[in-house]
N, CA, C and O atoms as a GROMACS GRO file, in nm:
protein
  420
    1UNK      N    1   8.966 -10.844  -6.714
    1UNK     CA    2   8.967 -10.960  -6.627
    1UNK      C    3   8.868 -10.938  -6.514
    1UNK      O    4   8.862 -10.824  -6.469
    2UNK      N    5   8.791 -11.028  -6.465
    2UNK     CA    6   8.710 -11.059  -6.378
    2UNK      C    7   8.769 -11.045  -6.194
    2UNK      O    8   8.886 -11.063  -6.160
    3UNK      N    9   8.669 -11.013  -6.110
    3UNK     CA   10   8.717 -11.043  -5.989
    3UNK      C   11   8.762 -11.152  -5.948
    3UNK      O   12   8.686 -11.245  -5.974
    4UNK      N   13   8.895 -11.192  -5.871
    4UNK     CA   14   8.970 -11.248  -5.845
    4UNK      C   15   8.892 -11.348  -5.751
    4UNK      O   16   8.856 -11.277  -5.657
    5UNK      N   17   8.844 -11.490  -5.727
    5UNK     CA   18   8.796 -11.543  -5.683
    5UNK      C   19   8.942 -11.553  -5.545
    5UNK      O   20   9.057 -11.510  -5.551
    6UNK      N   21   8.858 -11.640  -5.419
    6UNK     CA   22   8.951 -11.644  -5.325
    6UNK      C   23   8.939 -11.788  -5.258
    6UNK      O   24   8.838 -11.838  -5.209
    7UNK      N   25   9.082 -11.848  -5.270
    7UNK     CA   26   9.110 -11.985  -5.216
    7UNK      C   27   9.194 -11.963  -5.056
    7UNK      O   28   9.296 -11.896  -5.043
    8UNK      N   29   9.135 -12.025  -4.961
    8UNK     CA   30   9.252 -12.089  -4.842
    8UNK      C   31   9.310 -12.218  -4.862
    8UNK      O   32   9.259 -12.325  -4.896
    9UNK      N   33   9.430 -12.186  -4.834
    9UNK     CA   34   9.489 -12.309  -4.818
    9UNK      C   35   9.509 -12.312  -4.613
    9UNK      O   36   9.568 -12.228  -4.544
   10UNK      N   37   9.436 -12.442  -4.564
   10UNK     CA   38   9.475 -12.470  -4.438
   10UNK      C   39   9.594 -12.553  -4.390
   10UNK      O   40   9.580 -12.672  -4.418
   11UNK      N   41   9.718 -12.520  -4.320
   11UNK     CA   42   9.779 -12.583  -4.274
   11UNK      C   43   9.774 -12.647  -4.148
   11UNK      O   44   9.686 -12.634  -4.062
   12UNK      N   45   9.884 -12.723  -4.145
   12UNK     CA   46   9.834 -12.812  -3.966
   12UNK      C   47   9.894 -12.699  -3.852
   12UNK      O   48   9.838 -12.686  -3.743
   13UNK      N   49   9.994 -12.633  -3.884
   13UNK     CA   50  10.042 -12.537  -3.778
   13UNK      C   51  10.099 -12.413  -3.869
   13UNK      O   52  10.145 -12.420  -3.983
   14UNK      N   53  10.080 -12.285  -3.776
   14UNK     CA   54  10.142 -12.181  -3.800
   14UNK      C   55  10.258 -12.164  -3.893
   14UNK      O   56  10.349 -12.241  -3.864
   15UNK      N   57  10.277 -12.107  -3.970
   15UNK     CA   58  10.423 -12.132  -4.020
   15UNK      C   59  10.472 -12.229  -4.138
   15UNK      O   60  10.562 -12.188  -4.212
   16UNK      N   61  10.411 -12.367  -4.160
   16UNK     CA   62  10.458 -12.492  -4.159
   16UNK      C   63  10.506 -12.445  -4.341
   16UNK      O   64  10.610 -12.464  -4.403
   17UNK      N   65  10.341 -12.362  -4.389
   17UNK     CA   66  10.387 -12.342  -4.535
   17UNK      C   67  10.412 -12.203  -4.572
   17UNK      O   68  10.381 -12.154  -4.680
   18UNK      N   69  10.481 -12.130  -4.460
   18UNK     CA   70  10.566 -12.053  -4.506
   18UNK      C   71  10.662 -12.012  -4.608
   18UNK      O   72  10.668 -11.902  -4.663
   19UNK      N   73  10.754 -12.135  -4.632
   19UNK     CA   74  10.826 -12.174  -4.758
   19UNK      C   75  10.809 -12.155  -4.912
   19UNK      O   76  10.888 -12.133  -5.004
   20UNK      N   77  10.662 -12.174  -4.903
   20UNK     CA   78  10.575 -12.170  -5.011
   20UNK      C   79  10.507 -12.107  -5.052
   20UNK      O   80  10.465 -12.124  -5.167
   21UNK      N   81  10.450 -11.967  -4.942
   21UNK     CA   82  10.366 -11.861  -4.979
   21UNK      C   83  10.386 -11.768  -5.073
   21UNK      O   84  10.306 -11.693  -5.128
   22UNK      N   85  10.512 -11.781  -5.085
   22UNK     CA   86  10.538 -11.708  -5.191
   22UNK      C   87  10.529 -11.749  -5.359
   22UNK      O   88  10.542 -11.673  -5.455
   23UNK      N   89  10.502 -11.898  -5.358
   23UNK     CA   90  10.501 -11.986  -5.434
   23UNK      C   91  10.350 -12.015  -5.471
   23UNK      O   92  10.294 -12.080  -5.559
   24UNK      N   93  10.318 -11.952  -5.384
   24UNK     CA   94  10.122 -11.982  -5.423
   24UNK      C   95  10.087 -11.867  -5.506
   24UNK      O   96  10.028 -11.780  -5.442
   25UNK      N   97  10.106 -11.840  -5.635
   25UNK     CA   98  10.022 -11.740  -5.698
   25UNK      C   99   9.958 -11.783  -5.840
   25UNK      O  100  10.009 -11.826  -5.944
   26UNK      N  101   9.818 -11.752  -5.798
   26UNK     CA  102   9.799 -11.844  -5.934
   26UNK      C  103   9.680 -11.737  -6.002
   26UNK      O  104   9.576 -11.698  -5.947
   27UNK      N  105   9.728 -11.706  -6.126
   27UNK     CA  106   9.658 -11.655  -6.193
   27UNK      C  107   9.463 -11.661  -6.167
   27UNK      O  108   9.399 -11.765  -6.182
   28UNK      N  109   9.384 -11.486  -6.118
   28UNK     CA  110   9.275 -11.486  -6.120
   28UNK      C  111   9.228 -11.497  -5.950
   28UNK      O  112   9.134 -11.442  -5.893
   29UNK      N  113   9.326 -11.583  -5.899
   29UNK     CA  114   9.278 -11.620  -5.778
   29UNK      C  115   9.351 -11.553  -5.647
   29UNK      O  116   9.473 -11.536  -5.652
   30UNK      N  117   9.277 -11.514  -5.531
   30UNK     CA  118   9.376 -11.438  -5.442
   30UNK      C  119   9.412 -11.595  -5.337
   30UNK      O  120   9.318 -11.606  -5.258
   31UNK      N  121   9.472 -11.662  -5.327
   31UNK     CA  122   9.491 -11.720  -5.217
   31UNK      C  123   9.579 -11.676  -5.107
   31UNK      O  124   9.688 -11.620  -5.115
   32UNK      N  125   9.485 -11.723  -4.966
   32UNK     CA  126   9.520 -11.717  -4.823
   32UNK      C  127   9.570 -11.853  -4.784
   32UNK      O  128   9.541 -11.960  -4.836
   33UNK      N  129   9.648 -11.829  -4.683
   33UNK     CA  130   9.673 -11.924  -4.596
   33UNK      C  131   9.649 -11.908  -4.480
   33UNK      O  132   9.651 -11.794  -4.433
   34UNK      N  133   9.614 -12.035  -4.388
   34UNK     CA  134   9.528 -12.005  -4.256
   34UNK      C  135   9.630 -12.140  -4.163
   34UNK      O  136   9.737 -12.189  -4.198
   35UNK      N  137   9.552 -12.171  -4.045
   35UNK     CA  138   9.609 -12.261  -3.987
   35UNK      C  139   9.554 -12.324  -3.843
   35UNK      O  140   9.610 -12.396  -3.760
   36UNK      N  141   9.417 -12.266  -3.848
   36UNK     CA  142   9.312 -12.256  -3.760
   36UNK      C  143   9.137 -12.255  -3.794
   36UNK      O  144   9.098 -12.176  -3.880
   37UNK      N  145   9.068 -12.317  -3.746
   37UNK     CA  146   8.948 -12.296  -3.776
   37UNK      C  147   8.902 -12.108  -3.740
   37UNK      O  148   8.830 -12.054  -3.824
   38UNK      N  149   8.941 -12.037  -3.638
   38UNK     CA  150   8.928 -11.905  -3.692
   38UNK      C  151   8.948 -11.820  -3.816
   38UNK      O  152   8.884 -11.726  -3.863
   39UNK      N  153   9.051 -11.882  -3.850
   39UNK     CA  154   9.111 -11.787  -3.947
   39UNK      C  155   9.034 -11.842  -4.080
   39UNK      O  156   9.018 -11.761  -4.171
   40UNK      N  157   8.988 -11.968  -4.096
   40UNK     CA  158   8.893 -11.983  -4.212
   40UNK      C  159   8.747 -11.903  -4.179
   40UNK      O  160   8.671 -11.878  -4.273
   41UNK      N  161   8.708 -11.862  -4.031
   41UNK     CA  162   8.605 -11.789  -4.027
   41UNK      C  163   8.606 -11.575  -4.064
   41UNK      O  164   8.526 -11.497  -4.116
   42UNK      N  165   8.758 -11.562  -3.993
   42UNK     CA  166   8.797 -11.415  -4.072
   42UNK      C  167   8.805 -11.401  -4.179
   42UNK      O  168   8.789 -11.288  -4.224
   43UNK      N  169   8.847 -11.559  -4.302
   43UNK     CA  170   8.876 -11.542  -4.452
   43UNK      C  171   8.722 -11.517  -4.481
   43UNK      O  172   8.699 -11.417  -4.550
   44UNK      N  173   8.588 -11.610  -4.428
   44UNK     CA  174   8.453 -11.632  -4.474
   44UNK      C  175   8.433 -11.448  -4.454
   44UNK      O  176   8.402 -11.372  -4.546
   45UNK      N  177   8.450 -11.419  -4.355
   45UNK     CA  178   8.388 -11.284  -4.337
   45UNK      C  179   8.454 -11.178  -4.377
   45UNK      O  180   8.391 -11.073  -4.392
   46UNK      N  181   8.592 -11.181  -4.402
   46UNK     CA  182   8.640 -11.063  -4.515
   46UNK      C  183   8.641 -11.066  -4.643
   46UNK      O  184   8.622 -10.972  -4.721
   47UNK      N  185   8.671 -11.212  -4.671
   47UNK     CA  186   8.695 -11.176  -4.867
   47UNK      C  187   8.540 -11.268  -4.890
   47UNK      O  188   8.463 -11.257  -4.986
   48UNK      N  189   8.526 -11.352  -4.778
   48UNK     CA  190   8.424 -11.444  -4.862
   48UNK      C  191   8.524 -11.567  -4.922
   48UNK      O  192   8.645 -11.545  -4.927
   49UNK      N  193   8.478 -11.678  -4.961
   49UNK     CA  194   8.602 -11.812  -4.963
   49UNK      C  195   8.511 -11.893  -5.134
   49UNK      O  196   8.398 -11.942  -5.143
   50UNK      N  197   8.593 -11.881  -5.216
   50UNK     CA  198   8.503 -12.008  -5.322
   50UNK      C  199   8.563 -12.107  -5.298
   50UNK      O  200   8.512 -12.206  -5.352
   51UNK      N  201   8.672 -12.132  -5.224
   51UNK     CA  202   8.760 -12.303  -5.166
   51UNK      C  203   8.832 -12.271  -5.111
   51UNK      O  204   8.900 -12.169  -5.120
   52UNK      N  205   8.833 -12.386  -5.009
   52UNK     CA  206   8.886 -12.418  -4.872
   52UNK      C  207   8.978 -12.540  -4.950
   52UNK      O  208   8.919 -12.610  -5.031
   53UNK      N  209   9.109 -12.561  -4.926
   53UNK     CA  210   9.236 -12.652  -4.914
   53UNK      C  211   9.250 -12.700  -4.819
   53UNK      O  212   9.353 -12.652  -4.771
   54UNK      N  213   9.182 -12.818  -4.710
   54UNK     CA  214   9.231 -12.828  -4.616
   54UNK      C  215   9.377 -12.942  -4.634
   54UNK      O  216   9.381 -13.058  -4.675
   55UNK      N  217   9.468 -12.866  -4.593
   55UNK     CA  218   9.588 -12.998  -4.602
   55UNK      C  219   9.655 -13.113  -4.540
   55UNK      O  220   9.649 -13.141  -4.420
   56UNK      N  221   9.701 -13.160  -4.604
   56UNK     CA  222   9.780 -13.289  -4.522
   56UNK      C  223   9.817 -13.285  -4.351
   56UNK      O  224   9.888 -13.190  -4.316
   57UNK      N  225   9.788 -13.351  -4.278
   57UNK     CA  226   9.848 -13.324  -4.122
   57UNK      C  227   9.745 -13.260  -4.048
   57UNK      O  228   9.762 -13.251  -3.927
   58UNK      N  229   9.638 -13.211  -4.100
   58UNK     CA  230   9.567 -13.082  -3.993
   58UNK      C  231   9.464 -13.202  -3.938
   58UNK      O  232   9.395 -13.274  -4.011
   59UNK      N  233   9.468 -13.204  -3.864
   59UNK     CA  234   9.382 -13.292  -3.717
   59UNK      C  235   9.229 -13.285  -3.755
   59UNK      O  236   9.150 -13.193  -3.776
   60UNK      N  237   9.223 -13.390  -3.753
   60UNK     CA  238   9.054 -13.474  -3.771
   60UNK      C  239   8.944 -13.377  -3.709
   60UNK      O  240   8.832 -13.362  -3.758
   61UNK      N  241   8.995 -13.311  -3.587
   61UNK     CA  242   8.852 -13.251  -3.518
   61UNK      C  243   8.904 -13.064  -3.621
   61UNK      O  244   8.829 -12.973  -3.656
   62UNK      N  245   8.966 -13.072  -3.627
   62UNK     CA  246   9.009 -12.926  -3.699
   62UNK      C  247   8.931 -12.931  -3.852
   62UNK      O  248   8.874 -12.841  -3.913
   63UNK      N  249   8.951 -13.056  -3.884
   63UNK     CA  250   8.902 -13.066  -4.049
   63UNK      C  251   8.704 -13.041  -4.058
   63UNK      O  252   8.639 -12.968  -4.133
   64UNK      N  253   8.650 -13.155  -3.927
   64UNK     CA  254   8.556 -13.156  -3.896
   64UNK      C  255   8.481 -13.014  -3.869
   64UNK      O  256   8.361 -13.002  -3.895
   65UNK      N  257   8.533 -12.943  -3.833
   65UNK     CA  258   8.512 -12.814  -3.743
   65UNK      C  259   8.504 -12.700  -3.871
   65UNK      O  260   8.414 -12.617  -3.870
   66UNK      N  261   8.592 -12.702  -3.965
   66UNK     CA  262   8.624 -12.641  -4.052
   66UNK      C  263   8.443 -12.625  -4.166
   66UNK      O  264   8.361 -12.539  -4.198
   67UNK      N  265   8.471 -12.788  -4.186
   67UNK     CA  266   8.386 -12.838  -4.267
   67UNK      C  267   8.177 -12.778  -4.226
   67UNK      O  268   8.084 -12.749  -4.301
   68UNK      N  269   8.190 -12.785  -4.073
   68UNK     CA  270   8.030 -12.727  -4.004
   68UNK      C  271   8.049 -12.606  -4.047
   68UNK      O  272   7.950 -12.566  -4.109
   69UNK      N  273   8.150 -12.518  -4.040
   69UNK     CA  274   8.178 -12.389  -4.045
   69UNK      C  275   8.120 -12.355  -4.176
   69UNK      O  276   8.010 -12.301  -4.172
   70UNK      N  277   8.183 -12.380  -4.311
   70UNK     CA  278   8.132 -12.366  -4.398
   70UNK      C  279   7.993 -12.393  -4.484
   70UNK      O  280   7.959 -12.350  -4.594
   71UNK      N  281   7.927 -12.478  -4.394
   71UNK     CA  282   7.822 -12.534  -4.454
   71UNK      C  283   7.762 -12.452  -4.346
   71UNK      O  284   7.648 -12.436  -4.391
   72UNK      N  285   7.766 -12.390  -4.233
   72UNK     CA  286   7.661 -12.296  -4.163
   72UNK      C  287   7.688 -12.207  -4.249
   72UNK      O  288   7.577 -12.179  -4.293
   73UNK      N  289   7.749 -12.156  -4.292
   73UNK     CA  290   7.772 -11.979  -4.331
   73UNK      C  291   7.772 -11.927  -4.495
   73UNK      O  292   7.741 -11.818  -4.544
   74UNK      N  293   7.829 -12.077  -4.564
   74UNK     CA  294   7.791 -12.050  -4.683
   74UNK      C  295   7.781 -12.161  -4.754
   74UNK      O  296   7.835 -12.270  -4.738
   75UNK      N  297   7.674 -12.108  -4.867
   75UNK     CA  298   7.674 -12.199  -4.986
   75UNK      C  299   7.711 -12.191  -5.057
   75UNK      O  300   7.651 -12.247  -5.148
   76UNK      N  301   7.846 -12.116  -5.100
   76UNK     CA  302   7.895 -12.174  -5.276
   76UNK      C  303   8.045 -12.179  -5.206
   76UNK      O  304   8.134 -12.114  -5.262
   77UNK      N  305   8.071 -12.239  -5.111
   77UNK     CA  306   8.245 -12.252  -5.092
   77UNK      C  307   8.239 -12.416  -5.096
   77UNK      O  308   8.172 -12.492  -5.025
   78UNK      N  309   8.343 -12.450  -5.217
   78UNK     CA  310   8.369 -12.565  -5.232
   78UNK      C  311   8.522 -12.618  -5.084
   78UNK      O  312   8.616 -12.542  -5.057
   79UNK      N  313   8.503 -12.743  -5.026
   79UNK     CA  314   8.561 -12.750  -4.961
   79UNK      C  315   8.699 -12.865  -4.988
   79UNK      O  316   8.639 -12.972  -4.981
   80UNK      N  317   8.849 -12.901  -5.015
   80UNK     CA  318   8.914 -13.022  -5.081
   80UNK      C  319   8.976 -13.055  -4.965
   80UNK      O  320   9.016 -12.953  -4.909
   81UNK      N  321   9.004 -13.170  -4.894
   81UNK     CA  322   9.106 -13.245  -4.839
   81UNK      C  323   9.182 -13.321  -4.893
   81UNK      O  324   9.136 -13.387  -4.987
   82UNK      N  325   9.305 -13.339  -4.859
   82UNK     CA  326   9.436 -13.392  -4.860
   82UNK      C  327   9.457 -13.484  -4.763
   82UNK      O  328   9.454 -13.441  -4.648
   83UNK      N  329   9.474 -13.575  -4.776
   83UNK     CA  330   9.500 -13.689  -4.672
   83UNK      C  331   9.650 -13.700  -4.681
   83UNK      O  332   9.704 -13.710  -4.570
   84UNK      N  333   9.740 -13.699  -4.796
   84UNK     CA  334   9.838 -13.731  -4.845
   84UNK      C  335   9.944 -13.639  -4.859
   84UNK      O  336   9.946 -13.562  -4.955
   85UNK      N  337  10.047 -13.639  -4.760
   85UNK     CA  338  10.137 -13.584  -4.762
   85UNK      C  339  10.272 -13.583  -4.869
   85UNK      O  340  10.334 -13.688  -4.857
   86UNK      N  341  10.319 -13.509  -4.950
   86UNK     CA  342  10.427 -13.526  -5.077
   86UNK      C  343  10.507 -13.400  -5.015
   86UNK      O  344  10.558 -13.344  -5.112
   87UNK      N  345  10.542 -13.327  -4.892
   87UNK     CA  346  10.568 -13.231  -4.880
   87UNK      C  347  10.503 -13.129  -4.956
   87UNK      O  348  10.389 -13.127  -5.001
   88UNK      N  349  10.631 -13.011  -4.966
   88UNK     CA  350  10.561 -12.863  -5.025
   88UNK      C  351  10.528 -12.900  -5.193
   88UNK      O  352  10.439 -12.840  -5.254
   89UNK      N  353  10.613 -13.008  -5.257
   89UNK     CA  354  10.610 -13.044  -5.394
   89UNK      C  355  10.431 -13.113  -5.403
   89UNK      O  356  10.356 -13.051  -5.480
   90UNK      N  357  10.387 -13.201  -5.348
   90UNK     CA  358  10.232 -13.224  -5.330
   90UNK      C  359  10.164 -13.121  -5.296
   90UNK      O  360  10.053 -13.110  -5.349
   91UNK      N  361  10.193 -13.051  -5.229
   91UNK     CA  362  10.085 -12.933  -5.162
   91UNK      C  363  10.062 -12.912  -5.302
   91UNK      O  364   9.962 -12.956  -5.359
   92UNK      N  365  10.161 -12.837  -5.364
   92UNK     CA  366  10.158 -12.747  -5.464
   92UNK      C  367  10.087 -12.809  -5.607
   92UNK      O  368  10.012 -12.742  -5.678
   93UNK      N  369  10.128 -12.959  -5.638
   93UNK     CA  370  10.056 -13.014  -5.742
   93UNK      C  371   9.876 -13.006  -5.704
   93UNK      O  372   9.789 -12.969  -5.783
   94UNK      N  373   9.856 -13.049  -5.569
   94UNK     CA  374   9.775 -13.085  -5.501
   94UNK      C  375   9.635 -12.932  -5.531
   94UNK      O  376   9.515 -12.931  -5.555
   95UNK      N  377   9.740 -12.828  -5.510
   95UNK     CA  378   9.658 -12.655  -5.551
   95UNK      C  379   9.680 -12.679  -5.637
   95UNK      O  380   9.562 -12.716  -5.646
   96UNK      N  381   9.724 -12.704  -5.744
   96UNK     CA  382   9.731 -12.660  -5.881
   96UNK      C  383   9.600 -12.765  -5.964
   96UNK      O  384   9.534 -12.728  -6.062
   97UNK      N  385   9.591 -12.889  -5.899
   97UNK     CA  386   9.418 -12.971  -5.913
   97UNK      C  387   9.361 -12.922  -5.948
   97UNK      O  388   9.315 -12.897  -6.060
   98UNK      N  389   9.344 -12.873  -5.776
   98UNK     CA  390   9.183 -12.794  -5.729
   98UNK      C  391   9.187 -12.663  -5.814
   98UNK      O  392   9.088 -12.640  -5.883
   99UNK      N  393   9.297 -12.568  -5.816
   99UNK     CA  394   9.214 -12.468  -5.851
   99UNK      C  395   9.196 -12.439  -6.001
   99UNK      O  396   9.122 -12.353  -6.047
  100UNK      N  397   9.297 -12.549  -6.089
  100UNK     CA  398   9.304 -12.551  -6.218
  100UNK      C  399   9.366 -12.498  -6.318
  100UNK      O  400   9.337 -12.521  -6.435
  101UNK      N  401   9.505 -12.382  -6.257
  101UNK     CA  402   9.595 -12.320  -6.294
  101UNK      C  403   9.737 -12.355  -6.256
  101UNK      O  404   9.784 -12.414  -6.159
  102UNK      N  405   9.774 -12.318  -6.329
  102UNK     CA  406   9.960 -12.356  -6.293
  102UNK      C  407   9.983 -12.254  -6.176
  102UNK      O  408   9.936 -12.141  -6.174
  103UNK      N  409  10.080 -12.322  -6.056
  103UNK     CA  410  10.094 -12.252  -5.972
  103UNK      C  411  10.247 -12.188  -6.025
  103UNK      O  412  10.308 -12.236  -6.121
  104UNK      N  413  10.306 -12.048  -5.926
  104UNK     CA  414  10.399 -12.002  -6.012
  104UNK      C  415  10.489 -12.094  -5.967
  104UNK      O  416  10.447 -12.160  -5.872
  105UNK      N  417  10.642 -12.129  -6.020
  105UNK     CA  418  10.741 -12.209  -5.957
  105UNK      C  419  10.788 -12.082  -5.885
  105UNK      O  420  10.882 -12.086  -5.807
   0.00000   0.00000   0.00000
């Protein structure tokens, strides 16, 4: 098997998808969770990012901010927004889209 590509998922606050982190494992891929435009800049500079999740609720200038970030620093990180809130049950269909694997239940 190949190196493990690496997804963030962004939330609107600290904590919010806690519930679920344990619920995010998806074959091949390491995903993070963040909850700040820093912390998508520590993910860029430690693992490196092939997608950004930004999710449901996270504030217009946060999404914006996110979005310069990645397009200064790199070129192959694909970036997805969520406008649409379904709770943790959407999040999760919502990752399982983008990254194209079944997430675990």
């Amino acid at each position: 098997m190949g190196a493990k590509r690496t997804a963030m998922l962004l939330e609107p606050g600290r904590g919010m998808l806690d519930p679920m982190r344990a619920r995010v494992e998806v074959p091949g891929w390491h995903v993070r969770v963040g909850s700040s435009v820093q912390d998508v800049a520590d993910a860029l500079i430690e693992d490196g990012l092939d997608v950004l999740i930004i999710g449901p609720g996270v504030e217009l200038d946060v999404r914006v901010q996110c979005v310069k970030l990645i397009f200064t620093l790199s070129r192959n990180t694909a970036v997805h927004l969520s406008d649409l809130s379904g709770g943790s049950e959407g999040t999760m269909a919502f990752v399982q889209r983008v990254l194209g694997e079944p997430v675990a239940a």
